[in-house]
N, C-alpha and C positions, 0 to 999 in steps of 0.2 A: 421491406416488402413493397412493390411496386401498388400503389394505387389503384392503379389500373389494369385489369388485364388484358393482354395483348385482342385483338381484334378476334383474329382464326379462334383465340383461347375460348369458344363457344359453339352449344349448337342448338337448334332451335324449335320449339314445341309448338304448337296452336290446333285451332278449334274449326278453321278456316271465317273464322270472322277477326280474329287477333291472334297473334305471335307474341310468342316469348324469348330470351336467348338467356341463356343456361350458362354460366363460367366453366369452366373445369374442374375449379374448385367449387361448384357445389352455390353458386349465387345466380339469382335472378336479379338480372341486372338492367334488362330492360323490358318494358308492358305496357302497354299501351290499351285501355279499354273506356268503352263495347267496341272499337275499331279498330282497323289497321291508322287508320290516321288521329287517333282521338290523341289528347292529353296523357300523357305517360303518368303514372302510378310509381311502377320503380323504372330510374333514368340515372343510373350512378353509374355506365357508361360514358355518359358527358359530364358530369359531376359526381365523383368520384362523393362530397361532403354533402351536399344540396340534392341531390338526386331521386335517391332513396332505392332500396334492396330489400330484398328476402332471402336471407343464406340459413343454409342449413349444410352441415360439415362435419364429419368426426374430428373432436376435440385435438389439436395439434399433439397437446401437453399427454393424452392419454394414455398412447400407444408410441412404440420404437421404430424410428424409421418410418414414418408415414409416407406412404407412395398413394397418388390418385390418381386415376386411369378414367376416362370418358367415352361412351361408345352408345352406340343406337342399337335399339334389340332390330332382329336382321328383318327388312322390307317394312317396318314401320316408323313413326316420330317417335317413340316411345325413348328417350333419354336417360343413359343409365351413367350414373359416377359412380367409382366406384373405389372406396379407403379400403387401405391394407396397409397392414404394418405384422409386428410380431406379436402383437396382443388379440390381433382378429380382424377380419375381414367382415367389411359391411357395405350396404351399396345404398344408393337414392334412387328410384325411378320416377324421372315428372315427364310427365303427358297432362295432353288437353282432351277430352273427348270431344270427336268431332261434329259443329254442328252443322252437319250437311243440310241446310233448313231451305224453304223459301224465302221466310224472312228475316228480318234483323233481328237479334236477341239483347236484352239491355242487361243478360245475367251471362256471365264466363266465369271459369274455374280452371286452377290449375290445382293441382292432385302432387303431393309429393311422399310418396312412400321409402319408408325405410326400413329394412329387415340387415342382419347381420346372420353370415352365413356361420364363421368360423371365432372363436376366442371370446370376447368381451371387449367392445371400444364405445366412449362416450360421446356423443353429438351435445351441438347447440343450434339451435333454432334463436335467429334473431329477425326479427321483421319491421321494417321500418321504411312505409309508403312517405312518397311526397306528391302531393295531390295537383293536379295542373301545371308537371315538368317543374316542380320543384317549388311554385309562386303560391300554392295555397297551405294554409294552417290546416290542421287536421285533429278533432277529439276522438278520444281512444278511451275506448271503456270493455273492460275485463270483467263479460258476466259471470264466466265462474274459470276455475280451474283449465277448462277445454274450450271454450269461446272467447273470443274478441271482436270487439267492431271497430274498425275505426273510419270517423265522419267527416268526408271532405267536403267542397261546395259541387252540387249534383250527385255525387259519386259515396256510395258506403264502399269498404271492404272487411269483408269479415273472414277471421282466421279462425280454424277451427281444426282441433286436436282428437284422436283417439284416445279410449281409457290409458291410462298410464301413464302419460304426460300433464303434467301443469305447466300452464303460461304463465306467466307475473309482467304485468307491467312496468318498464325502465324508461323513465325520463321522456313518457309521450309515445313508445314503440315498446314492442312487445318482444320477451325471449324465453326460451326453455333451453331444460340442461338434463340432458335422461343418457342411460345406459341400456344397452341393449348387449344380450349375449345367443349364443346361435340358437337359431331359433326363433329368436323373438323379432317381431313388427312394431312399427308406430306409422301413422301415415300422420299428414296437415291437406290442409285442403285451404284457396285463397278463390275466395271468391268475390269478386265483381259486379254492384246490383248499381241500377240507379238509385238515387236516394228515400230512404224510406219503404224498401222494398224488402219483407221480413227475412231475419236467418235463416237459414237451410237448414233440416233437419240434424240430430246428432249424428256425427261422424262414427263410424264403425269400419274394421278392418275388411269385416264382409263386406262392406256397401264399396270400397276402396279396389279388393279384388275383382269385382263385379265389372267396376269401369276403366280396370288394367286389362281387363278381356276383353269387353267392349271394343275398346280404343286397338287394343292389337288386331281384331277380326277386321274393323272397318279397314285397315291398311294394309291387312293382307288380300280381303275383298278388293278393293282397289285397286293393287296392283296385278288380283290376278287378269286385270285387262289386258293389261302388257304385251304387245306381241313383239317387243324386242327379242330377238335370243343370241345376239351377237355376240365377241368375245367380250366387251366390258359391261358386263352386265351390271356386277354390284354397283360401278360409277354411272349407270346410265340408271337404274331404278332410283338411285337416292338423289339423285336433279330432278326426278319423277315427283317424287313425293316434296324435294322442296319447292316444284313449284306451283305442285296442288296446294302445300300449308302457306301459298302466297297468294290463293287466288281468293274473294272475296264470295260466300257461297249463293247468299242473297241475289247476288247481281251476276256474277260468273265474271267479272271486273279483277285481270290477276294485276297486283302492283308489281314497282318495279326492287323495290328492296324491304325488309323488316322496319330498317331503321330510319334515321336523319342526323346530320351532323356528324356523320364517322367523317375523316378526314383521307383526302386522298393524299395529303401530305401531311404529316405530324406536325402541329404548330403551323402550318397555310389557310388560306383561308374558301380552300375549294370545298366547302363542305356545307351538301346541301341536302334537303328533304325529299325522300325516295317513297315516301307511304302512298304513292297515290298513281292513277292507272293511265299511262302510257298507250297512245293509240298503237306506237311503234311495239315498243315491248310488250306489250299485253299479245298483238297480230303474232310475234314471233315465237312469246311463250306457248302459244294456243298453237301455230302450224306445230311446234315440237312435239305439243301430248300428241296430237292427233297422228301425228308417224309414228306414236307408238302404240295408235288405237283408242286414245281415249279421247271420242267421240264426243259427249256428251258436253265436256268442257271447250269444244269448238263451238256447239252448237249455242248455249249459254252464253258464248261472249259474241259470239251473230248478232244475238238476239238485241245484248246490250249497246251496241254497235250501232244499229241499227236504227234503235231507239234516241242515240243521241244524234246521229246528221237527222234525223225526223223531228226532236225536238229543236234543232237549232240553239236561239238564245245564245248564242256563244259571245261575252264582250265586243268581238273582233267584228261581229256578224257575218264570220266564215261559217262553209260548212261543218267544220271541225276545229277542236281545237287540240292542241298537240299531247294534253292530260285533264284528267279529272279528276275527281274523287271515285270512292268505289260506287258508291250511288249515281254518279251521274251530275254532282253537279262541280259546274265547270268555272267556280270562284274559288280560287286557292291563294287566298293574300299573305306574300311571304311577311314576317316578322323575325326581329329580331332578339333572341334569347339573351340580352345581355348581363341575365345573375348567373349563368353558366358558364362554366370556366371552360366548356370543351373538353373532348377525350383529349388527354396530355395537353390541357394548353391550346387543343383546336379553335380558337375563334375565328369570326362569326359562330356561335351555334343559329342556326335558322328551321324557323318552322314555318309551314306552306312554301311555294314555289313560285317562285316570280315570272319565271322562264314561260308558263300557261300563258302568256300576253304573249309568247313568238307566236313567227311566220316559221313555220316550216316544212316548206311542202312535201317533201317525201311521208310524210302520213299518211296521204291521200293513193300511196302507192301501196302502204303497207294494210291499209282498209281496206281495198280493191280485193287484192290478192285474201286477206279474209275472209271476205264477201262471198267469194266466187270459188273456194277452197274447193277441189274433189270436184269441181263440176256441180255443187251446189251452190244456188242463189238463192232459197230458202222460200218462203212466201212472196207474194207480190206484190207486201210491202218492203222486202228487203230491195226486192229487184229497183223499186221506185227510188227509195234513197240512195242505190250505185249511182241511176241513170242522174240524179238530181247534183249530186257531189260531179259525176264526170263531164255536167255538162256548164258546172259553173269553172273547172280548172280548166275546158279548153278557152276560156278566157282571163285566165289567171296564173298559168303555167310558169310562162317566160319572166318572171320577175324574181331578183332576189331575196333571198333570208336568210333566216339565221341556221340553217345547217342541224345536223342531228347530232354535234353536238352542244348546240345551244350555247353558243359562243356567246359572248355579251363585250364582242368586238366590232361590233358591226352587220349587214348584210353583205353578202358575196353571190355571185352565182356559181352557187356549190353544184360540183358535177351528180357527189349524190341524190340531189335533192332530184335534179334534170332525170336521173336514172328510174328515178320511182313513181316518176309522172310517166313515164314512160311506160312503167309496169302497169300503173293504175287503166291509162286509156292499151293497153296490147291485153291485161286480164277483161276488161269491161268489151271487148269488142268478140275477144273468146267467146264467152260468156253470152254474148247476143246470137252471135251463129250457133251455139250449139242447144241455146234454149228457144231458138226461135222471138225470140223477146223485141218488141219496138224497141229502136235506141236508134240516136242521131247519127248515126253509122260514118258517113263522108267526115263530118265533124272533128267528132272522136281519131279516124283512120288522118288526116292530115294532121292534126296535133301529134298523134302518137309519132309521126313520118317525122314534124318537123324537129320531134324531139328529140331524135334519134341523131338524125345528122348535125343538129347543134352539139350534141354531147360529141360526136365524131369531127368535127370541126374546132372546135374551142376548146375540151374536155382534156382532149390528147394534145401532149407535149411532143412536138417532133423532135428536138433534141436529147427529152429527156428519154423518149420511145417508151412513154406510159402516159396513161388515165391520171391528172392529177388532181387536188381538192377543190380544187377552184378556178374559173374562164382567167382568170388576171394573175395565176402563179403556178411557180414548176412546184410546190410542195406536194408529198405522195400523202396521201390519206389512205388508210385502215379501210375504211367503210366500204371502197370500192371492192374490197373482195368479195362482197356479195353480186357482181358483176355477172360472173357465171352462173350462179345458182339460180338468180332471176331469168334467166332465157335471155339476157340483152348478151351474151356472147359467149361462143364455144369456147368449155375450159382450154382446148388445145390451139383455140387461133395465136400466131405468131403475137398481135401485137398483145394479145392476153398475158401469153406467158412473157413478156419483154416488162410488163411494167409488174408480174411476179415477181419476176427477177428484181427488179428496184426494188423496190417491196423487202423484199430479204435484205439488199445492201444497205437500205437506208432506216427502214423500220422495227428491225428484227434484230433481238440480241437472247440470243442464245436460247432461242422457241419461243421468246415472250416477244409479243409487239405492242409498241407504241402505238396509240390512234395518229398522230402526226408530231411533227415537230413543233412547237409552240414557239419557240424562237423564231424559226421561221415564217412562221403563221401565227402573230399574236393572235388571245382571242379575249383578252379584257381584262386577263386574272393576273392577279403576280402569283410566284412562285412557281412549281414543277410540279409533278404526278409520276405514278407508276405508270409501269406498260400495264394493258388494258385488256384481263381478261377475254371479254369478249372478242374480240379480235386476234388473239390468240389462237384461239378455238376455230375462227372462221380460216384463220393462215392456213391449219389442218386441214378441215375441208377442201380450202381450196386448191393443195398441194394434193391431195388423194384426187380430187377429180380430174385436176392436169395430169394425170399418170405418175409423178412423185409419191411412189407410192411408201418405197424405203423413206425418204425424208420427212412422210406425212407422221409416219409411225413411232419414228423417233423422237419427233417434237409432239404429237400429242402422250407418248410415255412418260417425256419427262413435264409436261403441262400436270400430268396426275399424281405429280410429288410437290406441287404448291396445294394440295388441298388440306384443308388441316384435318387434326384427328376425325372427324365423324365425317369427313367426303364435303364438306361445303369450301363454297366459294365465298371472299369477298368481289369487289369491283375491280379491285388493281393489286397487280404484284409490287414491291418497292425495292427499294437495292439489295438492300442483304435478303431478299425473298420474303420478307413478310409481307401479310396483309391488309391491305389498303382500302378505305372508303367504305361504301354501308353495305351491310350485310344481313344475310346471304342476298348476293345480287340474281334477279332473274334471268339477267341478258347472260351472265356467265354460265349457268346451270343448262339453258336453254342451248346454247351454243355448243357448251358438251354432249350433246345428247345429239347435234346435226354433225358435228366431226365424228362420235362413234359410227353414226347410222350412214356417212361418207364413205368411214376406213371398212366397214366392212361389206357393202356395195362393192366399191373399188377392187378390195382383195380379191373377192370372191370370183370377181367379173376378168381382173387379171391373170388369175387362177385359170380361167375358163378358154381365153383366148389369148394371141401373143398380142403383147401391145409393148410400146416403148416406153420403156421408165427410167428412171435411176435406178443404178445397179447396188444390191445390197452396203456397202461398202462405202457406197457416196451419201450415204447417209448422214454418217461423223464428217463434223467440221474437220477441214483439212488442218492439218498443224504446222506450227513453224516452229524453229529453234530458237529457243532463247536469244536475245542479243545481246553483244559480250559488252562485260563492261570496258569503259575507256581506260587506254592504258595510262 
C-alpha cells in the first residue's frame, strides 16, 4: 500500500477560518488550526510516519470486495466516502460548520458521521495528532469510554464519540473498533480549542444531525446567490464554493491554496507555502465570485485591501506588498521543515514564504482594478489609498522585478508586470472621471501613455510576431493571455492573435499549458513542473474571446477530465496527468469559472450574429500518419 495518497485522492471540508482535506480513503490527512496558516495538527501528507492523521474507514478484513467511492452532497462542502462491498454498504460524512463570523474563533470542529445503510460492516477510528507540523510531544488522556484530550504546546484536541462507541488508548493516540448494521449511526467529533479551554459538551447523534443541516442550508443559502446559469454549471458552483472554503471570514482575506509543501514535481524542490493571501490572487479570486454575484465577498476583501496600502509598514516600505497573512500582517518568514520527509520524498518542506520580500509590480494593477470593480470606489478612504498607491508607482513603474511568477532568478522587466501598471493607472484614471474624484490626472495619463508604448516597443518581438516574458528575450509566457481581458488589446487584433498562435505552438500540449519554458528562461529552481493549470484555463478564455470558439470548447472539455473525483483542482497537471503542487489551488478554480463565463458569452453572442471562427471540425488536432519504420 502506497503511503501516500496521490494528491487529486482528496477533497476538502472547512469552516472558512481552516480547511481540512479528506483522502478517499476515509483520512484526514491535513489541519491546520485556529487558521488557514497555523501549525498543522494532522500533516501525514508530508509525512506520511511524523505527521499525524485521523482515519476512520470500514475495516478492509470485514467485508468482500471493498470498493470506496468519494463524492460531495450536491451544491455544498459536505464530504461523503462511501464503503461497499458484499457484506454492506456504509458511508462517512465530514463537514465543518461554517463560521461565517466577524471574528477569529480559537475553537474549530470537524464532525465525522457514520451510518450504514445496507448489510453489516465494521470501522476503525484511529486518531493520532502531531502537534506543531509534527515537532511537538503531545499527552493524551482518555476520560471515559466517549472522550479524549489530547495536550499540545498552546493547542488541546479533544475527540469525542457517540453512545455505542468506546475509545481505548494505543501507545499515546487513540482508536475504536464498532460495527454498525443498517440503520445504525455513530458520529466523532475533533475539536480544536486553545489550551485550557473546557470539553464540549456530550456528543449525541441529535446534536450531529442538527449540524449536518446546519452546514447543508448555509451552502445551499450561499449558493443560492449564484447567477450563473450557463452550461457548466456543476463545475462552475463547486470552484464557487471552493473558493468561499478558501477565503478567511474574519478578514474576507481569500488565500491562495489549503496547503504547503505539495510538490509540483515529485522529489523537486519547487514546493512552497500557499496558506497566505495573495494581493494578485485574492483581486482575481474575488473579480470571479463577483461575476457570479457574490457581492458581499468583493466588498470584504475592498475593505481588507484598503486597510493594508492605509496601514503600510510593509518591510519594503512599498505601498504593498505581494502577500500576507489572512489578518493582515505582512511578516511571513520562511523556514525550513527539515524532520519532514516531504509528500514522496518532496524536500524542502517550507513553511512561510520568502517570496513576500519581492518586487512585483503587477499587484498594483491587480489592486486598482479591485478597488474600482463595477464602477465602485467605496468610501473616501478607499478612494485616498488608490490615489496614494497610483501616485507613488508613477514614480516606481519603470524598474524591474521579480515577475508573477516569483522567479528567484533574478529581476527582468517582465512585460506582465509593465501590463498591469498599465491597468492600475488606465482603471485609476477611469475611475476619476466617472466619480468626479481629485486625482493627479496629467500624472497618472502620461505614465499610463508611457507604459503602453514601452510594452509596444520592447514587449513585442518582431520576429517572433508576439508579446514575449521579458524586454531582453524572445521567450512566450502564459500570463500575457490576460492581455485581452484587461482592455490593453482587442482579442481580434492581428498582432494578438499572432503571438496566440505562438502561444499554442510553443506553450500548449494537448489543452494544458505551460507558464513558460524554464530552460529557456531559467528562474533559479532546478528541476521541471507541470503545465499550469491556471493558464490552461486563461488559453480557454482567451481562444473563446478571439472567436475560436470550436477550439475554446474543446480544450476547456477536456481541462474538465483533469479534475479529480469531487471537481477540484490542484496547481499543475504532470505527464501521466496527475496532480501536481498544493491543493485545491485558487488561481485554478478561479480561472474555471472566467473560461465558463467566456465560452458562454462567446457562444451565445456567436449564436446571435455571424462572426469568423474556426469551423467545427478545426477543433481536433490535425493528424499524421505514423512513421514507417526503417527498413
Amino acid at each position: 500500500m502506497d503511503r501516500y495518497a496521490p494528491i487529486a485522492d482528496h477533497g476538502m471540508i472547512g469552516d472558512l477560518q481552516t480547511a481540512a482535506l479528506v483522502s478517499a480513503g476515509g483520512t484526514v490527512d491535513w489541519w491546520c488550526t485556529p487558521r488557514f496558516d497555523s501549525p498543522s495538527v494532522f500533516g501525514s501528507l508530508l509525512d506520511a510516519d511524523r505527521g499525524g492523521y485521523c482515519r476512520l474507514a470500514a475495516d478492509p478484513s470485514a467485508g468482500s470486495g471493498l470498493t470506496v467511492r468519494q463524492l460531495y452532497l450536491s451544491d455544498t462542502a459536505i464530504l461523503i466516502t462511501r464503503f461497499m462491498s458484499a457484506d454492506g454498504v456504509g458511508e462517512v460524512a465530514d463537514f465543518m460548520v461554517p463560521l461565517d463570523s466577524a471574528g477569529p474563533q480559537g475553537t474549530h470542529r470537524i464532525v465525522r458521521a457514520v451510518r450504514v445503510v445496507r448489510g453489516t460492516l465494521s470501522f476503525t477510528l484511529v486518531c493520532r495528532p502531531r502537534f506543531d507540523y509534527g515537532r511537538a510531544t503531545h499527552r493524551v488522556n482518555v476520560t471515559d469510554e466517549r472522550s479524549a484530550a489530547f495536550h499540545g504546546p498552546g493547542t488541546d484536541l479533544y475527540l469525542q464519540a457517540t453512545p455505542g462507541v468506546a475509545l481505548r488508548e494505543l501507545d499515546g493516540d487513540v482508536e475504536a473498533r464498532f460495527a454498525l448494521s443498517a440503520g445504525e449511526g455513530a458520529a466523532f467529533a475533533l475539536t480544536g480549542t486553545d489550551s485550557g479551554v473546557a470539553m464540549p459538551p456530550e456528543l449525541s447523534l441529535g446534536q450531529v444531525a442538527a449540524e449536518l443541516d446546519a452546514c447543508r442550508a448555509y451552502w445551499l443559502s450561499w449558493l443560492g446567490s449564484c447567477t450563473y446559469t450557463g452550461r457548466w454549471q456543476d463545475a462552475v458552483n463547486r470552484s464557487a464554493i471552493a473558493l468561499k472554503l478558501l477565503t478567511y471570514a474574519p478578514s474576507g482575506a481569500p488565500i491562495a491554496a489549503a496547503t504547503m509543501g505539495l510538490p509540483e514535481q515529485v522529489g523537486g524542490e519547487r514546493n512552497w507555502d500557499y496558506r497566505y493571501t495573495w494581493v494578485r490572487d485574492a483581486a482575481l479570486s474575488v473579480r470571479a465570485l463577483t461575476d457570479l454575484g457574490f457581492y458581499e465577498e468583493a466588498l470584504a476583501f475592498r475593505r481588507w485591501l484598503r486597510d493594508r496600502i492605509e496601514a503600510g509598514r510593509t518591510p519594503s516600505g512599498h505601498p504593498l506588498q505581494i502577500m500576507y497573512r489572512v489578518d493582515g500582517d505582512p511578516h511571513l518568514t520562511e523556514e525550513t521543515l527539515d524532520h519532514l520527509e516531504g509528500y514522496k520524498g518532496s524536500r524542502p518542506v517550507r513553511a512561510g514564504n520568502a517570496a513576500a520580500d519581492q518586487l512585483q509590480l503587477d499587484i498594483y494593477g491587480e489592486a486598482a482594478d479591485a478597488l474600482v470593480a463595477d464602477g465602485d470606489i467605496g468610501a473616501i478612504r478607499g478612494w485616498k489609498a488608490l490615489t496614494g498607491v497610483l501616485d507613488w508607482l508613477t514614480e516606481n513603474w519603470d524598474q524591474p522585478d521579480e515577475g508573477i511568477w516569483e522567479t528567484r532568478g533574478g529581476r527582468q522587466n517582465f512585460t506582465y508586470s509593465r501590463l498591469m501598471t498599465w491597468v492600475a493607472f488606465e482603471r485609476g484614471l477611469r475611475a476619476a472621471a466617472a466619480s468626479s474624484r481629485p486625482a493627479d490626472v496629467s500624472r497618472w495619463t502620461h505614465a499610463r501613455d508611457a507604459v503602453f508604448q514601452q510594452i509596444l516597443e520592447r514587449g513585442w518581438h518582431e520576429d517572433r510576431k508576439a508579446f514575449v516574458q521579458h524586454f531582453d528575450t524572445d521567450v512566450l509566457d502564459a500570463s500575457l493571455l490576460l492581455m485581452p481581458r484587461v482592455g490593453f488589446i482587442s482579442p481580434h487584433d492581428p498582432d494578438w492573435l499572432s503571438t496566440l498562435d505562438a502561444m499554442n505552438d510553443e506553450l500548449v500540449s494537448d489543452s494544458l499549458v505551460y507558464r513558460y519554458n524554464p530552460q529557456a528562461s531559467p528562474d533559479g529552481l532546478r528541476g521541471s513542473e507541470g503545465t499550469f493549470n491556471l493558464c490552461s484555463f486563461l488559453h480557454v478564455e482567451a481562444l473563446a474571446r478571439s472567436g475560436r470558439i470550436g477550439q475554446a470548447r474543446y480544450a476547456f472539455d477536456k481541462m474538465l477530465t483533469y479534475a479529480n473525483h469531487v471537481g477540484l483542482f490542484a496547481e499543475e497537471i504532470g505527464p501521466s496527468g496527475e496532480q501536481l503542487g498544493n491543493f485545491p489551488q485558487a488561481f485554478t478554480h478561479l480561472s474555471l469559472i472566467s473560461a465558463a463565463t467566456a465560452l458562454d458569452e462567446e457562444t451565445a453572442e456567436h449564436r446571435t450574429r455571424f462572426r469568423r471562427a474556426d469551423s467545427p471540425s478545426s477543433a481536433m488536432p490535425k493528424l499524421t500518419p505514423p512513421s514507417q519504420p526503417a527498413a
